[in-house]
PDB file of N, CA, C and O in Angstrom:
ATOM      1  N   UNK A   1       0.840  -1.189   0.000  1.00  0.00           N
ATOM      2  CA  UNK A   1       0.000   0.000   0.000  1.00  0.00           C
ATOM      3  C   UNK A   1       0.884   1.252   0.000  1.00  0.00           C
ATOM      4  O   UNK A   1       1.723   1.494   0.868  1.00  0.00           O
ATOM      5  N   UNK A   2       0.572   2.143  -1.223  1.00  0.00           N
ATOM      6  CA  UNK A   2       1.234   3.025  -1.128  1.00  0.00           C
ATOM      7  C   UNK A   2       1.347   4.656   0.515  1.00  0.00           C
ATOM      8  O   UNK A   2       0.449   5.017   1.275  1.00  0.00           O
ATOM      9  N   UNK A   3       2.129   4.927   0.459  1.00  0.00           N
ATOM     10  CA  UNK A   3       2.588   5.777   1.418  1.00  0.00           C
ATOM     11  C   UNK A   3       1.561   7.491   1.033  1.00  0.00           C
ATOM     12  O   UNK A   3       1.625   7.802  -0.156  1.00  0.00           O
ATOM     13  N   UNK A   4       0.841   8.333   1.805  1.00  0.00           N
ATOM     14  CA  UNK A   4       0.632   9.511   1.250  1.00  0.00           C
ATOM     15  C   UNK A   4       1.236  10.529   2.413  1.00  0.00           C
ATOM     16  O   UNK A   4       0.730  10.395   3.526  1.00  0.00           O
ATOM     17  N   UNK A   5       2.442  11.703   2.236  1.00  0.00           N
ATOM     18  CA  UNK A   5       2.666  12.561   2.874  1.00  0.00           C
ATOM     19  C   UNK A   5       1.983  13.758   2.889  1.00  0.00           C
ATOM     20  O   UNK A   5       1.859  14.497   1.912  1.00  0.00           O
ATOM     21  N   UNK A   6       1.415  14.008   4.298  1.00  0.00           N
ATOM     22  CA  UNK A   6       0.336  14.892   4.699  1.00  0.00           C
ATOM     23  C   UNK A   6       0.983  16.056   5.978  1.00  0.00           C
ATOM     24  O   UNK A   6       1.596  15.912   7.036  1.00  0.00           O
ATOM     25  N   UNK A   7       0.577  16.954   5.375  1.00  0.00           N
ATOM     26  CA  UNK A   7       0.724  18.430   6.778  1.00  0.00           C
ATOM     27  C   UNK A   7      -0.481  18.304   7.445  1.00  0.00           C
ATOM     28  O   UNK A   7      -1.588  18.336   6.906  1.00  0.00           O
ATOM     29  N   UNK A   8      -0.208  18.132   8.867  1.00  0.00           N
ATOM     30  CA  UNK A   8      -1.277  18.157   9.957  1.00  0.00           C
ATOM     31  C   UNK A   8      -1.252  19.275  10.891  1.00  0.00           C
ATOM     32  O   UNK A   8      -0.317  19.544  11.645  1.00  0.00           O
ATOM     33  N   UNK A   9      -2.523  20.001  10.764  1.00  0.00           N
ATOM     34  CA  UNK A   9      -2.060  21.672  11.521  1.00  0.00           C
ATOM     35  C   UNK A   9      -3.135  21.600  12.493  1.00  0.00           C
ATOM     36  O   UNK A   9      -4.297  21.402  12.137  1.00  0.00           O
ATOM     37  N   UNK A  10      -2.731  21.781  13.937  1.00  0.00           N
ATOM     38  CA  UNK A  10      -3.556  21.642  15.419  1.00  0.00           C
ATOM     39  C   UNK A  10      -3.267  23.202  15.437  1.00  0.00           C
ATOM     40  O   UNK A  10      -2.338  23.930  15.085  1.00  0.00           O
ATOM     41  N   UNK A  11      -4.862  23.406  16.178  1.00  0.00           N
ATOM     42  CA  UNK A  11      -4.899  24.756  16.817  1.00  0.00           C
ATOM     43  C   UNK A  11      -5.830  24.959  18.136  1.00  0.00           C
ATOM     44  O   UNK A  11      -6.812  24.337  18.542  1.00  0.00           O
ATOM     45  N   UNK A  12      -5.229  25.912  18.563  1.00  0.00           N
ATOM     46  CA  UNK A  12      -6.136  25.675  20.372  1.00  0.00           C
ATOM     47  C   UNK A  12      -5.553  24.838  21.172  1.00  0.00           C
ATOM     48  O   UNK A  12      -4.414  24.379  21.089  1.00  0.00           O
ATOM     49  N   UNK A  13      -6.516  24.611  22.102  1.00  0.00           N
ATOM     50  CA  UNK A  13      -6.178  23.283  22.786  1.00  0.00           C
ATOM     51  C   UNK A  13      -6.072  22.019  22.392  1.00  0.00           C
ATOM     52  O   UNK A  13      -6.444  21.147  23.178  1.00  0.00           O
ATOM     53  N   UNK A  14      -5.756  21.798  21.618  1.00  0.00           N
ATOM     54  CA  UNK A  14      -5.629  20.856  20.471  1.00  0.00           C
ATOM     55  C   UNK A  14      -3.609  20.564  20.372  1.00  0.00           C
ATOM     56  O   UNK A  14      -2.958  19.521  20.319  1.00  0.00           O
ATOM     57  N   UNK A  15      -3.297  21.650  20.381  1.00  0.00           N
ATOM     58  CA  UNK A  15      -1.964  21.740  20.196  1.00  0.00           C
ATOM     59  C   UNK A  15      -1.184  21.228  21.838  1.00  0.00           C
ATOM     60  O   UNK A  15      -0.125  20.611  21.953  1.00  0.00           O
ATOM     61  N   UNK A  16      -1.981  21.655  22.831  1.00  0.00           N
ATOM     62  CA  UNK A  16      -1.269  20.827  23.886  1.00  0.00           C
ATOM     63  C   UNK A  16      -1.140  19.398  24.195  1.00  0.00           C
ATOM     64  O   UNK A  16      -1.977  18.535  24.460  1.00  0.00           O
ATOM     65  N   UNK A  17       0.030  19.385  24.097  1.00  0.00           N
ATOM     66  CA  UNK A  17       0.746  17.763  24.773  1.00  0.00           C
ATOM     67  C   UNK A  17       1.026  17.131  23.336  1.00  0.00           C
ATOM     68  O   UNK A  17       1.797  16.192  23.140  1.00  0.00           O
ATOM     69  N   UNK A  18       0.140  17.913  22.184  1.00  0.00           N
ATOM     70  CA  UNK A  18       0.764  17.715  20.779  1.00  0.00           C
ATOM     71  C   UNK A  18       2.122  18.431  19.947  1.00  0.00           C
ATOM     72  O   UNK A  18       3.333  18.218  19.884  1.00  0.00           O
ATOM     73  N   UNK A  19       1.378  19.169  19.500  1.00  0.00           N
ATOM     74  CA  UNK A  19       2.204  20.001  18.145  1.00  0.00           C
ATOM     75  C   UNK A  19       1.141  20.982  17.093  1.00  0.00           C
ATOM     76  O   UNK A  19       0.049  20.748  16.575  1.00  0.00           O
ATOM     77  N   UNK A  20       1.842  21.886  17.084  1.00  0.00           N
ATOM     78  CA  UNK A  20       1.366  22.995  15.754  1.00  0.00           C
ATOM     79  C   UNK A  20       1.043  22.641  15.042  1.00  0.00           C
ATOM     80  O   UNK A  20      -0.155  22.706  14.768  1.00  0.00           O
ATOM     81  N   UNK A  21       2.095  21.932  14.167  1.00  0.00           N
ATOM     82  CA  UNK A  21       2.175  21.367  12.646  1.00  0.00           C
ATOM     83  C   UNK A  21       3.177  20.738  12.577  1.00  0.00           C
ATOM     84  O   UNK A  21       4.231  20.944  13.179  1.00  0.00           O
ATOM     85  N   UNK A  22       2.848  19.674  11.612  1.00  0.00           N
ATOM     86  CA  UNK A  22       3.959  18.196  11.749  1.00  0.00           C
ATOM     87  C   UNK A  22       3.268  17.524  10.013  1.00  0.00           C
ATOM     88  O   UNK A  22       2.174  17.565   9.451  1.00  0.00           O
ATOM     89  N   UNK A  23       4.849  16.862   9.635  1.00  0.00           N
ATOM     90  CA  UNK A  23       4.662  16.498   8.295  1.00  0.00           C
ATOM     91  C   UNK A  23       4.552  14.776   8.975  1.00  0.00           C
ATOM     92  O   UNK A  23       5.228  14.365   9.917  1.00  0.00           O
ATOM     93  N   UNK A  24       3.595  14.035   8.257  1.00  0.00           N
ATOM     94  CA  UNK A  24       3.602  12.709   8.401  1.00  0.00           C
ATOM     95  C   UNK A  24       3.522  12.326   6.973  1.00  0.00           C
ATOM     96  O   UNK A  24       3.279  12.931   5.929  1.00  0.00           O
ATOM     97  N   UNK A  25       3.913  10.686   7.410  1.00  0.00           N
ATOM     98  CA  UNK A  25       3.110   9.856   5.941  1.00  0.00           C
ATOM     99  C   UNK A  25       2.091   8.899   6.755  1.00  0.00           C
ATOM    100  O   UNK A  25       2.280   8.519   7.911  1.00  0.00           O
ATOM    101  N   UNK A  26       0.955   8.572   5.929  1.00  0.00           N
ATOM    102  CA  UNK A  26      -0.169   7.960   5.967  1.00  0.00           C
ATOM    103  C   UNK A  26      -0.135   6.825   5.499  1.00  0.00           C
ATOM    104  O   UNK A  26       1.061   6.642   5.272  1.00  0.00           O
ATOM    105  N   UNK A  27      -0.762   5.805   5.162  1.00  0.00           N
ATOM    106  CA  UNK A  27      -1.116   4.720   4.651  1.00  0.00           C
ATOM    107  C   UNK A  27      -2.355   5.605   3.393  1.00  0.00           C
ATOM    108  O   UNK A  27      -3.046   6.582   3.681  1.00  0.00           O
ATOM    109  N   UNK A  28      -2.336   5.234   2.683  1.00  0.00           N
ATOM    110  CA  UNK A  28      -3.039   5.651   1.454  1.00  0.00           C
ATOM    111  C   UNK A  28      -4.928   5.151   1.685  1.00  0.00           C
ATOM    112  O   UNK A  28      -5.096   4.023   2.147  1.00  0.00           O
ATOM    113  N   UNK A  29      -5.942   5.814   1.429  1.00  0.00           N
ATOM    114  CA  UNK A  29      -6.776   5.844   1.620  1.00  0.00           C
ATOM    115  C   UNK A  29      -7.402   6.180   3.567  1.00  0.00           C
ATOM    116  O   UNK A  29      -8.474   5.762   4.004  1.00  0.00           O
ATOM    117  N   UNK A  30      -6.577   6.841   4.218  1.00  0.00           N
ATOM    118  CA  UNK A  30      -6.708   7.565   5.515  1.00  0.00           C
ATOM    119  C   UNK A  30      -8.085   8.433   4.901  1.00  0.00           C
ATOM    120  O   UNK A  30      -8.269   8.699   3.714  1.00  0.00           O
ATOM    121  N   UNK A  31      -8.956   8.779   6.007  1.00  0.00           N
ATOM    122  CA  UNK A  31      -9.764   9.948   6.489  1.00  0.00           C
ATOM    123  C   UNK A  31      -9.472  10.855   7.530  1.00  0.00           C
ATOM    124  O   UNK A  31      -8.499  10.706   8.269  1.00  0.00           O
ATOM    125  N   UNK A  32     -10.249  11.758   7.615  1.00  0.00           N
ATOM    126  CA  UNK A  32     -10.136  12.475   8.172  1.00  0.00           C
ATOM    127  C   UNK A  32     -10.397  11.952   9.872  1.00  0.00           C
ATOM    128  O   UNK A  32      -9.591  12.130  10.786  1.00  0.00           O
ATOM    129  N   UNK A  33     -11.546  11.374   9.966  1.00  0.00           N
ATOM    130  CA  UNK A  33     -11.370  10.588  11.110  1.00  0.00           C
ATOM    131  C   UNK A  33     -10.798   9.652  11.631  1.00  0.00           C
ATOM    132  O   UNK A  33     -11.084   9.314  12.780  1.00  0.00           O
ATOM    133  N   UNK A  34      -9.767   8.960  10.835  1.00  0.00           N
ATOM    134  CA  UNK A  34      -8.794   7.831  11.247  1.00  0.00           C
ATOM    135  C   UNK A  34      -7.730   9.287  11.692  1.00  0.00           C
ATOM    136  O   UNK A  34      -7.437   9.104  12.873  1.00  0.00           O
ATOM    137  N   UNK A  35      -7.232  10.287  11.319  1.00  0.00           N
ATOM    138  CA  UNK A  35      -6.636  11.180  11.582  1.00  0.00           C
ATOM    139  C   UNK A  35      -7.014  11.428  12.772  1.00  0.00           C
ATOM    140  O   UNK A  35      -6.142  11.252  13.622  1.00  0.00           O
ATOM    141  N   UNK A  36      -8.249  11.858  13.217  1.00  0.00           N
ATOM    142  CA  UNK A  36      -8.325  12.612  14.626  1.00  0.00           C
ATOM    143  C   UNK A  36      -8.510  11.258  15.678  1.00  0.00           C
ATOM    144  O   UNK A  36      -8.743  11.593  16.839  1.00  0.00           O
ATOM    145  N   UNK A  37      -8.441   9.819  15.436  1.00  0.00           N
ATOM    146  CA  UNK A  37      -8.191   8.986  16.117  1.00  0.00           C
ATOM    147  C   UNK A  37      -6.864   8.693  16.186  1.00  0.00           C
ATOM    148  O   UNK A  37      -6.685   7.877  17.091  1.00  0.00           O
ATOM    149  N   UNK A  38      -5.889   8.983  15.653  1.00  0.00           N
ATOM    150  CA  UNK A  38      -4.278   8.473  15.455  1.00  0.00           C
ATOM    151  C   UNK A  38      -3.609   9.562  16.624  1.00  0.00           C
ATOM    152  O   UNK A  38      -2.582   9.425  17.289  1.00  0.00           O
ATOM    153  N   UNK A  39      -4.599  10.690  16.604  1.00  0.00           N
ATOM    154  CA  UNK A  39      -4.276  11.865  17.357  1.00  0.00           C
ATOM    155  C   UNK A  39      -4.807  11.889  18.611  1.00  0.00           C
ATOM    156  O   UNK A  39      -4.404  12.733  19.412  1.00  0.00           O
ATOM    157  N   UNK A  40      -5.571  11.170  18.885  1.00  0.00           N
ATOM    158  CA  UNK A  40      -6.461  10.750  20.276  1.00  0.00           C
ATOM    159  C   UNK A  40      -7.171  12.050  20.436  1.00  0.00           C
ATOM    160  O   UNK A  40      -7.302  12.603  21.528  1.00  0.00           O
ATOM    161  N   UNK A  41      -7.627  12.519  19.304  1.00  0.00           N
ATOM    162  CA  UNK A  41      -8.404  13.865  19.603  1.00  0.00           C
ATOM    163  C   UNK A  41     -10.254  13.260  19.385  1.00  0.00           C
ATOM    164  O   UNK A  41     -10.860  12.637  18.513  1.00  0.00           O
ATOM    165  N   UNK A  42     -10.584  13.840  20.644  1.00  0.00           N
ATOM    166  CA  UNK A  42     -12.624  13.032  20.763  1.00  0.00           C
ATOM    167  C   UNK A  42     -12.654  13.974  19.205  1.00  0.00           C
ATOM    168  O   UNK A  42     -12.004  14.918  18.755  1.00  0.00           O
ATOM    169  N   UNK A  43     -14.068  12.908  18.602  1.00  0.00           N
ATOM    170  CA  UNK A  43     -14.520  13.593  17.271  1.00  0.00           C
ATOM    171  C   UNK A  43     -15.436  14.304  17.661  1.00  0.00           C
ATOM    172  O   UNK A  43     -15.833  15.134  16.843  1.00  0.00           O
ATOM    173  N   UNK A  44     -16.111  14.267  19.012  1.00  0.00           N
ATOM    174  CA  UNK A  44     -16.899  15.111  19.356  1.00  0.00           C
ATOM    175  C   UNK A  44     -16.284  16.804  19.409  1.00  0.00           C
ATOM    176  O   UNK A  44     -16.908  17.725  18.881  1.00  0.00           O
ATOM    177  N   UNK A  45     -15.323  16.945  19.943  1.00  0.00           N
ATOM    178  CA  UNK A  45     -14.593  18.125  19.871  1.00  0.00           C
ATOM    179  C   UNK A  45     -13.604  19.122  19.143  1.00  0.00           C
ATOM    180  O   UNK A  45     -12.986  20.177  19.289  1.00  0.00           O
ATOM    181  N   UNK A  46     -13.972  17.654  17.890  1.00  0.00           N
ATOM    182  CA  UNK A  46     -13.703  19.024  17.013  1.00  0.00           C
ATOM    183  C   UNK A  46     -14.725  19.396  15.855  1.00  0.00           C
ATOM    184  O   UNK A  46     -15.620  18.864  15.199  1.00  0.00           O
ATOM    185  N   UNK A  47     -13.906  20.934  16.015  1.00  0.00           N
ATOM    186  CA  UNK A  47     -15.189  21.687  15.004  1.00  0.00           C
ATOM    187  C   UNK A  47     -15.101  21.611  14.278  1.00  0.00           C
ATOM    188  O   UNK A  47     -15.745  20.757  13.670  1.00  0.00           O
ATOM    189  N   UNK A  48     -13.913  22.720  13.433  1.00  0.00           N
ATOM    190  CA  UNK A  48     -13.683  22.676  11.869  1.00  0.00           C
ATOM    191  C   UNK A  48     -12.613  21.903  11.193  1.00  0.00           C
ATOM    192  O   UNK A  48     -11.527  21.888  11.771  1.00  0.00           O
ATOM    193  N   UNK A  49     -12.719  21.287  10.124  1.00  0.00           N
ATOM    194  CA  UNK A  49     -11.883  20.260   9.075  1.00  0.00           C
ATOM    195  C   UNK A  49     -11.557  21.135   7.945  1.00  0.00           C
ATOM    196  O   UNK A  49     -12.326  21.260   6.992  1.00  0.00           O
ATOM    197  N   UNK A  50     -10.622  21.640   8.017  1.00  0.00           N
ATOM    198  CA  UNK A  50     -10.247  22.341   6.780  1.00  0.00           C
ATOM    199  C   UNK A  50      -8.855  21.124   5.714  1.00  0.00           C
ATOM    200  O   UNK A  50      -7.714  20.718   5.935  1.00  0.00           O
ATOM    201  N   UNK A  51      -9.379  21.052   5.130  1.00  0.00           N
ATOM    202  CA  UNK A  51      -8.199  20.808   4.118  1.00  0.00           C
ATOM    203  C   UNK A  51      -7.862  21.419   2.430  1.00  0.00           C
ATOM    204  O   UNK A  51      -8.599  21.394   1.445  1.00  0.00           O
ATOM    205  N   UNK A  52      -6.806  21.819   2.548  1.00  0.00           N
ATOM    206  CA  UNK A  52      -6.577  22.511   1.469  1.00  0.00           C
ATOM    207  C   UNK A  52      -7.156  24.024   1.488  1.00  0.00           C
ATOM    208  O   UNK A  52      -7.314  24.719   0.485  1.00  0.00           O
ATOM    209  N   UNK A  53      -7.456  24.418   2.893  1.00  0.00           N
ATOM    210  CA  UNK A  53      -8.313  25.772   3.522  1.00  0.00           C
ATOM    211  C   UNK A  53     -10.005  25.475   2.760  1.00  0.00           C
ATOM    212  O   UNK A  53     -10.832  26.387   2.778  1.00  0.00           O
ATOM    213  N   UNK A  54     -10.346  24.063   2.106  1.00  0.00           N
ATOM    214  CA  UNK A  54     -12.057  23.869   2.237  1.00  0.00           C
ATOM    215  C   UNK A  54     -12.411  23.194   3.059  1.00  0.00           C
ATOM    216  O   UNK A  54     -11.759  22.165   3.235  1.00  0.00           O
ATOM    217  N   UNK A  55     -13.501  23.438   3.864  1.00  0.00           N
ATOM    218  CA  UNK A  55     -13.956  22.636   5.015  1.00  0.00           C
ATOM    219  C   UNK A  55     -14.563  21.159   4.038  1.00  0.00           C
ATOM    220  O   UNK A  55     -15.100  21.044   2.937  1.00  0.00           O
ATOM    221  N   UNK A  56     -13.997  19.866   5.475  1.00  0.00           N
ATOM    222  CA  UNK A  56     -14.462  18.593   4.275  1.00  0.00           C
ATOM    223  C   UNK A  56     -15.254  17.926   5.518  1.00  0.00           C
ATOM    224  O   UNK A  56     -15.400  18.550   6.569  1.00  0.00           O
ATOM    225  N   UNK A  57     -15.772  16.574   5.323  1.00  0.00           N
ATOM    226  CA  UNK A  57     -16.371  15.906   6.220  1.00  0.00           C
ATOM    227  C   UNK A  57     -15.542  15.128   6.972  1.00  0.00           C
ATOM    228  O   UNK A  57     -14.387  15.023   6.560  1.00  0.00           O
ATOM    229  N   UNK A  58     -15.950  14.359   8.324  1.00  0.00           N
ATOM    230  CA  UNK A  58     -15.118  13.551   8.588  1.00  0.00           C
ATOM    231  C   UNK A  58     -14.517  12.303   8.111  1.00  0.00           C
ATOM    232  O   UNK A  58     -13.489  11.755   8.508  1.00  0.00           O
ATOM    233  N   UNK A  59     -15.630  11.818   6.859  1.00  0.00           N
ATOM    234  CA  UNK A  59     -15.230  10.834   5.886  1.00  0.00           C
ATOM    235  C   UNK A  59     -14.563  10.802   4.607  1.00  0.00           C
ATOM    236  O   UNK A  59     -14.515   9.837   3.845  1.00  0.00           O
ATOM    237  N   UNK A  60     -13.834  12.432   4.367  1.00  0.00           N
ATOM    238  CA  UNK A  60     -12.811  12.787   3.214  1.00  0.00           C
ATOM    239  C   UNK A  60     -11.726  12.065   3.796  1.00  0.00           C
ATOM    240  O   UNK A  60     -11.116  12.079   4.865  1.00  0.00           O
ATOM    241  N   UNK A  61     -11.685  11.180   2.304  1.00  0.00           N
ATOM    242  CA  UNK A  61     -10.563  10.356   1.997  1.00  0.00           C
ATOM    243  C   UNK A  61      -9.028  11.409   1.503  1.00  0.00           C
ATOM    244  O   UNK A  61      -8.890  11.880   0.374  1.00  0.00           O
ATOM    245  N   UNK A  62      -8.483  11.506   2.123  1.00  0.00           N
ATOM    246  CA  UNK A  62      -7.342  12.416   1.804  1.00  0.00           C
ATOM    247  C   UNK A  62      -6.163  11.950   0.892  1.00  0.00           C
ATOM    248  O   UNK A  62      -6.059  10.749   0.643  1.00  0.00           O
ATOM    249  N   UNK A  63      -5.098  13.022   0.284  1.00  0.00           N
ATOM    250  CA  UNK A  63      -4.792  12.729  -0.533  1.00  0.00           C
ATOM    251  C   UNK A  63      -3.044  12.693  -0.546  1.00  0.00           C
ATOM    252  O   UNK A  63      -2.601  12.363   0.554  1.00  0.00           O
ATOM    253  N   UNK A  64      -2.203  12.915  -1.377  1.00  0.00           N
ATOM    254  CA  UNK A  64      -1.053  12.994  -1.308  1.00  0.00           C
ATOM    255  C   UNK A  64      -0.895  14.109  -1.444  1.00  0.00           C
ATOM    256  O   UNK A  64      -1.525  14.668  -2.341  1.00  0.00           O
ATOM    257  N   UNK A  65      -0.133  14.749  -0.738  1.00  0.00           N
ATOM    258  CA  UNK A  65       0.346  16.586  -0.161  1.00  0.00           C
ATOM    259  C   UNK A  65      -0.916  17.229   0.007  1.00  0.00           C
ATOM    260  O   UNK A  65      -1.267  18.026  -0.863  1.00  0.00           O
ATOM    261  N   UNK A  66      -1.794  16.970   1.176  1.00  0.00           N
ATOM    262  CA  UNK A  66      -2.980  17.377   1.450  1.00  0.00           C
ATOM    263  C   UNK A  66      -2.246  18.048   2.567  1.00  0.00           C
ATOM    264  O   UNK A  66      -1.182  17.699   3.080  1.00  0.00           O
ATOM    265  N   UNK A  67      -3.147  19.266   2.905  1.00  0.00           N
ATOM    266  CA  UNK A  67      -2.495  20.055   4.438  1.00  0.00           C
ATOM    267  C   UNK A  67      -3.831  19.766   4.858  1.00  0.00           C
ATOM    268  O   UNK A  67      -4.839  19.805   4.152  1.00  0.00           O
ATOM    269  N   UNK A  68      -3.754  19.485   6.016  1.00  0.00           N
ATOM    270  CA  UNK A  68      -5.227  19.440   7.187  1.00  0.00           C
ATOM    271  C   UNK A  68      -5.639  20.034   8.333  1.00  0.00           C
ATOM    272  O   UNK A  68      -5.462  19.409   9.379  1.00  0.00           O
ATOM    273  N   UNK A  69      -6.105  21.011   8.366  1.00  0.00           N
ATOM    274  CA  UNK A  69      -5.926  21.708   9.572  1.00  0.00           C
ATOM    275  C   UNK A  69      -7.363  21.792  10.585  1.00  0.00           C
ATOM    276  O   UNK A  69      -8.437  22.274  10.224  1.00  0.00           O
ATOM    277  N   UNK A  70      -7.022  21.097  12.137  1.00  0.00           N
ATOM    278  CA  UNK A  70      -7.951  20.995  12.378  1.00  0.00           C
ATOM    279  C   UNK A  70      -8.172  21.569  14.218  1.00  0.00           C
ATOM    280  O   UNK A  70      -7.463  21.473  15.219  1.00  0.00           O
ATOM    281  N   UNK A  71      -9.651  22.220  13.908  1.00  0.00           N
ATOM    282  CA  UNK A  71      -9.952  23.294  14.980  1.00  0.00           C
ATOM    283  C   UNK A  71     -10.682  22.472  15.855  1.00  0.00           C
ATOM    284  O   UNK A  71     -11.267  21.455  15.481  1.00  0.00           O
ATOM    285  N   UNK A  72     -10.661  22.931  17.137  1.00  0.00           N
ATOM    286  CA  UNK A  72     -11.812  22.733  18.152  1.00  0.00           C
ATOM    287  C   UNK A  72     -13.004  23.706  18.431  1.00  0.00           C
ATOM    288  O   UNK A  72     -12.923  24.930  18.531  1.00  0.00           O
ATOM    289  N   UNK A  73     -14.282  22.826  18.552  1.00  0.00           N
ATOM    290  CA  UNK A  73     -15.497  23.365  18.952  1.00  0.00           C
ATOM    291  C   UNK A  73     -15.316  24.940  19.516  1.00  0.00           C
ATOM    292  O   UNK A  73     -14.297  24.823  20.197  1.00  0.00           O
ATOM    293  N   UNK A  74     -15.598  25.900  19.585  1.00  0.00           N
ATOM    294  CA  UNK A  74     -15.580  27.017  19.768  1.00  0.00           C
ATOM    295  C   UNK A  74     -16.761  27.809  20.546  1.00  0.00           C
ATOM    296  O   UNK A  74     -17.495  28.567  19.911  1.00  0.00           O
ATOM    297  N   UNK A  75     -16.957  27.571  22.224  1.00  0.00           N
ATOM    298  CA  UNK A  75     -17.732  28.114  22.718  1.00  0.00           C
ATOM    299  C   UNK A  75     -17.913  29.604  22.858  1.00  0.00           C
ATOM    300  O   UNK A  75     -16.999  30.428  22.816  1.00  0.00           O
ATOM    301  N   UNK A  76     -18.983  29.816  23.001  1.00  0.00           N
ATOM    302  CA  UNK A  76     -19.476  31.411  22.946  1.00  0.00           C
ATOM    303  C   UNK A  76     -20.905  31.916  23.378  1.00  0.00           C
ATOM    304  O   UNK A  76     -21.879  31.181  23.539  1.00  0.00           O
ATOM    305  N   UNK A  77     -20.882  33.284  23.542  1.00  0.00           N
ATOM    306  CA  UNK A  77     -22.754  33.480  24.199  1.00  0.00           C
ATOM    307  C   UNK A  77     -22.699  34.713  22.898  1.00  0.00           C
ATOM    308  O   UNK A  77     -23.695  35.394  22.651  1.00  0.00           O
TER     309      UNK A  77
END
């Protein structure tokens, strides 16, 4: 199975006990939610999925030199 190298960009509290941004390789056919499980991040808590700066679902199959950048839920009144 081929290899896909991906930019993974944490922001918020998201970035503690992690990292900013970090280059990995994937196993080819990854989602977005095998991503925020590899990361031990709840899918409940996060908000936005940007890749490529378009918001995608949690079931975008990602690609080779995909950047992913991903936010947490964002409380507010």
């Amino acid at each position: 199975m081929e290899r896909l190298h991906i930019k993974v960009k944490l922001y918020a509290g998201f970035r503690e006990g992690r990292f900013s941004e970090k280059e990995w390789d994937f196993s080819e056919g990854i989602t977005v939610d095998q991503i925020l499980e590899e990361l031990e991040i709840d899918k409940n808590e996060a908000g936005v999925v940007l890749v490529n700066s378009r918001q995608v679902e949690r079931d975008y199959t990602l690609c080779e030199g995909d950047e992913i950048a991903i936010f947490p839920l964002i409380a507010g009144g």
